[in-house]
N, C-alpha and C positions, 0 to 999 in steps of 0.2 A: 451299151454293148450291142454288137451288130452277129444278127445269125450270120451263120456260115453258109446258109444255103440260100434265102432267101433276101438276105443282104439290111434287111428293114433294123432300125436300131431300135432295140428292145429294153424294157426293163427288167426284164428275166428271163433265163436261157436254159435250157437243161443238157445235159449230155448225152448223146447219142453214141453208143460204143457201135463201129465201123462194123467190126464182124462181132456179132449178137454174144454176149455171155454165155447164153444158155449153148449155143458153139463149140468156145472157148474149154466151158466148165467140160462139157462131155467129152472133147479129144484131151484132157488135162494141156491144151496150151494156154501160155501165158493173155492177161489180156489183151486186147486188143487196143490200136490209138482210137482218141475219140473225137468228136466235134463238137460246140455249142452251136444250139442252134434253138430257135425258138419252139414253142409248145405246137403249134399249129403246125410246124413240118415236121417235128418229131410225133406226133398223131396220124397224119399224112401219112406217112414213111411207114408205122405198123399198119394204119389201115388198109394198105394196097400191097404188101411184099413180106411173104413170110421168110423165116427169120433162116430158112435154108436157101433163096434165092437172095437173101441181103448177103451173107456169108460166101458164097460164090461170087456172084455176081458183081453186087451193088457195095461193095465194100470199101468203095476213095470214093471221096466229096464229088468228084467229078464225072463220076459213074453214077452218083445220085443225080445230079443236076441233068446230067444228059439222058435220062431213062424217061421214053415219049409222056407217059403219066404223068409225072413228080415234072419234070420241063412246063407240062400245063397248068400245074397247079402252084408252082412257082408264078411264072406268070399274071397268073389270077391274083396269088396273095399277095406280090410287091405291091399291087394297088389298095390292098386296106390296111384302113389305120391300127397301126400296132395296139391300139389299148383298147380295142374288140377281141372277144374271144372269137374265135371260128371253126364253125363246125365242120368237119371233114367227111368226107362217104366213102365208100369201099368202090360206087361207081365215078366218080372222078366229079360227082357235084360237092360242089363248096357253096356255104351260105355266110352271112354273120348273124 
């Protein structure tokens, strides 16, 4: 299985809802579409963008990938190997 963001082929993927549930829940609209994508960019992704700037803003795959932050950190993780965990920072260091 391959993230949607980060492209790496994984063995486990979780989902990411586009525009945040807790969104959704509070204007009562329907859910949102979603993406698979690996643990490590779905950790990324809450660590750096609260879930009113995901919902505006950041809400298509492509809006993720292109946002200067999440672009660097992309970058960074295509280079490690999927079967390390990776720890993520709110200021844009990544380790394994």
């Amino acid at each position: 299985m391959q993230c949607e963001l980060c492209e790496r082929e994984m063995e486990k993927l979780t989902i990411h809802h586009l525009i945040p549930r807790q969104h959704t829940k509070r204007k009562n609209l329907d859910i949102s579409s979603t993406i698979d994508i690996c643990s490590a960019c779905h950790r990324q992704i809450h660590a750096l963008f609260d879930n009113k700037r995901l919902a505006k803003e950041l809400n298509t795959t492509e809006a993720l990938r292109n946002e200067p932050q999440m672009d660097k950190f992309l970058n960074w993780v295509r280079k490690q190997k999927s079967d390390k965990r990776v720890i993520v920072h709110r200021q844009g260091k990544f380790r394994i």
